[in-house]
C-alpha atoms as one frame of an Amber mdcrd trajectory, in Angstrom:
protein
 106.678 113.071 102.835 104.126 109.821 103.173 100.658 109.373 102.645  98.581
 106.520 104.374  95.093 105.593 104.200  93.765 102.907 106.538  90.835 101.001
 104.585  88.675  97.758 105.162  86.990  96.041 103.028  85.689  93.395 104.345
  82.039  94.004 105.246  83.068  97.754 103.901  79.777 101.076 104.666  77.452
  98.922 106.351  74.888 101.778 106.464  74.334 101.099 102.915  73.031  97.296
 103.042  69.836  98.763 102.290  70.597  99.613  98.421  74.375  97.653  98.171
  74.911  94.058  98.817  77.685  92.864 100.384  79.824  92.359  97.400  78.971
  96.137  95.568  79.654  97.889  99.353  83.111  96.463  98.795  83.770  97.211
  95.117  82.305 101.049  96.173  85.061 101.080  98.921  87.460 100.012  97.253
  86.585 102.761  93.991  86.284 105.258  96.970  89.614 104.339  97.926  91.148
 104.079  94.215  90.116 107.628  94.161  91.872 108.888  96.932  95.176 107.230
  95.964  94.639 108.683  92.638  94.583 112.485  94.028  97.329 111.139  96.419
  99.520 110.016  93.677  98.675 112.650  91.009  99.210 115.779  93.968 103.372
 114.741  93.165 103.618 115.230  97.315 104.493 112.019  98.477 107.471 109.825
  98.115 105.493 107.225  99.840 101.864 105.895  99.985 100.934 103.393 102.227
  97.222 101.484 102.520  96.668 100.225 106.113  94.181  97.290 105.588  93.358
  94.125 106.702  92.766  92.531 103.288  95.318  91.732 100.296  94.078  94.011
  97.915  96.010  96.088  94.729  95.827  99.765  94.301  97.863 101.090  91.663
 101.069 103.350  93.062 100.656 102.299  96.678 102.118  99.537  99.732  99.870
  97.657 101.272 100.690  97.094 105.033  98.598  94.504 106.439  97.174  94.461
 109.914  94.306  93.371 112.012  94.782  95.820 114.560  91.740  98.830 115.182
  92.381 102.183 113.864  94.449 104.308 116.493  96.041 100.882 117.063  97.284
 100.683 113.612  98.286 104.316 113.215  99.795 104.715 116.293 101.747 102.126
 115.777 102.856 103.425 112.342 103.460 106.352 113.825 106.046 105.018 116.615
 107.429 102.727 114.263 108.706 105.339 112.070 110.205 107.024 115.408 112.015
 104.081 115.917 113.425 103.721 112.570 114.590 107.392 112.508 112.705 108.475
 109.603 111.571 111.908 110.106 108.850 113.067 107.495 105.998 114.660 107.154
 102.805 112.315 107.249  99.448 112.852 105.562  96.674 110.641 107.223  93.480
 110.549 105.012  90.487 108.642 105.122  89.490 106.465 102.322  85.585 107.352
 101.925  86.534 111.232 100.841  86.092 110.179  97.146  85.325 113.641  96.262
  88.906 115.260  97.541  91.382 117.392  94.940  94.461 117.057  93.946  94.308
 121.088  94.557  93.391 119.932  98.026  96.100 117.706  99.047  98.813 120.166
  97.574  97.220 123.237  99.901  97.401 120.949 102.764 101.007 119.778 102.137
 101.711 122.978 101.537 100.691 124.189 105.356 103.288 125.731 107.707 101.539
 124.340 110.795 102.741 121.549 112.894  99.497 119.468 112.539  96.540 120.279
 110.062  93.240 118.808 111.193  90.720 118.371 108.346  87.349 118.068 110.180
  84.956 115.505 109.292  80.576 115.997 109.794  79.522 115.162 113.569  82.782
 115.888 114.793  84.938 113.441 113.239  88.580 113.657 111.500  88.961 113.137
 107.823  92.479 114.207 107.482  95.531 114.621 109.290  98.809 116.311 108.577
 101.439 115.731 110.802 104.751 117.669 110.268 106.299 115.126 113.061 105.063
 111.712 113.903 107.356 111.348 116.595 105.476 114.488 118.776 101.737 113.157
 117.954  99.224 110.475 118.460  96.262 109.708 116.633  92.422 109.042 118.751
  89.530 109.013 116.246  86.088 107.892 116.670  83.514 110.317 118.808  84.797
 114.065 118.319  88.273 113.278 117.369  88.368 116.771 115.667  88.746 118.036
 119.112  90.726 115.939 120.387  93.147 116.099 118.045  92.981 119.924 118.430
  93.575 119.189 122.085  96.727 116.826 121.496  98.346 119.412 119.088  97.742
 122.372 122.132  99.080 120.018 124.839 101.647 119.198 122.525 102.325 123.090
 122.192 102.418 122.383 118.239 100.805 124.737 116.078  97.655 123.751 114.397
  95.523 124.770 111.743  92.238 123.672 110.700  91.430 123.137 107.007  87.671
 123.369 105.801  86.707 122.154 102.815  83.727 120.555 101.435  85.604 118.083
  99.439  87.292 116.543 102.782  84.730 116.884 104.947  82.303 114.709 102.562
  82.681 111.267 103.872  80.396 108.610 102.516  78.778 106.757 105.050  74.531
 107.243 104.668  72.448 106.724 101.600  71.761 110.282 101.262  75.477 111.160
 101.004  75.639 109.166  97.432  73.778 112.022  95.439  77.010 114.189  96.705
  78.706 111.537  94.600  76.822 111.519  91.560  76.945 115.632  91.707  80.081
 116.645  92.369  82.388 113.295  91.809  84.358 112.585  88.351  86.310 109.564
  89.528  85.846 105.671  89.957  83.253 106.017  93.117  80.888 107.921  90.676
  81.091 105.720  87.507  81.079 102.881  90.231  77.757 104.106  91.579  76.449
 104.917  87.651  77.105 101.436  86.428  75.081  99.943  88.909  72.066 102.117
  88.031  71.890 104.831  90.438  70.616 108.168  88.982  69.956 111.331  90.647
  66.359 111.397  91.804  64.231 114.322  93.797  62.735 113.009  97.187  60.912
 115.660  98.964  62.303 118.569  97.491  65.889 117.367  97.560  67.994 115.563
  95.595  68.248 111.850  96.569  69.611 108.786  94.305  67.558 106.299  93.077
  68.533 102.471  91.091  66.978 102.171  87.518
């Protein structure tokens, strides 16, 4: 079984310009990202754990296969090219802005009977994929790839299951999604986020972050 997690860093959450510069947007991506490797790793699942990126970067207990192409691009690509090569495994396709995900969580999903396992992202997206066999699925995300990917494992005839969790479906794109970081996160994104200032802070009645 293999693990990838297609990252960028270069110009890395946009949407936060507003309280990140350039250069802390990328160190939070890439502790977002040493995070998820870290769950990866420490889950014991995967013989294999491969960061798709377009940079030359260094995360402990993983390859780094470099390419410029877009997302489905890249994956689908991976995806055929371990067709080609014969090598039938499992694959785990994760997102690397989950920071909050479980080592309990990747084991449950590896752990799944079902041909594909679609963890759902907010708006529709795709946070997670487990794919029992690469060489009888493709990958489409952006829009509501949660339903497309439902409707490529159906037209596929492959079973599919859908696994909900709060963990996984917390991706960190919007200001307001850093308080679910300082709350509920115990990794490097948190302590990332704390040593540049950022505090938990009411706004309005809810719980917002603010930089001291």
């Amino acid at each position: 079984m293999r693990a990838i997690i297609p990252f960028k860093k270069c110009n890395a959450k946009s949407r936060l310009g507003a309280l990140l510069s350039e250069k802390e947007r990328e160190g939070f991506a890439m502790a977002m990202l040493s995070d998820v490797a870290e769950a990866l790793i420490s889950s014991g699942c995967f013989g294999a754990i491969d960061i798709l990126s377009s940079s030359i970067i260094e995360i402990r207990g993983t390859n780094i296969v470099l390419t410029e192409k877009g997302l489905n691009e890249a994956l689908n690509e991976y995806l055929h090219k371990m067709s080609y090569h014969s090598i039938h495994e499992p694959v785990l396709i994760i997102m690397a802005d989950i920071p909050l995900v479980s080592i309990k969580n990747i084991k449950n999903i590896a752990s799944s009977s079902a041909d594909i396992v679609i963890v759902p992202g907010r708006m529709g997206g795709t946070n997670a994929l487990f794919i029992r066999d690469p060489s009888v699925f493709h990958v489409d995300y952006y829009g509501a790839s949660f339903l497309k990917h439902r409707e490529i494992a159906s037209t596929n005839k492959l079973k599919h299951e859908v696994f909900d969790s709060f963990n996984l479906s917390t991706d960190i794109d919007e200001t307001a999604d850093l308080a679910e970081v300082l709350l509920h996160g115990t990794g490097y994104a948190a302590r990332y986020l704390r040593e540049l200032g950022f505090i938990l802070a009411e706004n309005g009645g809810r719980v917002g972050v603010k930089r001291i």
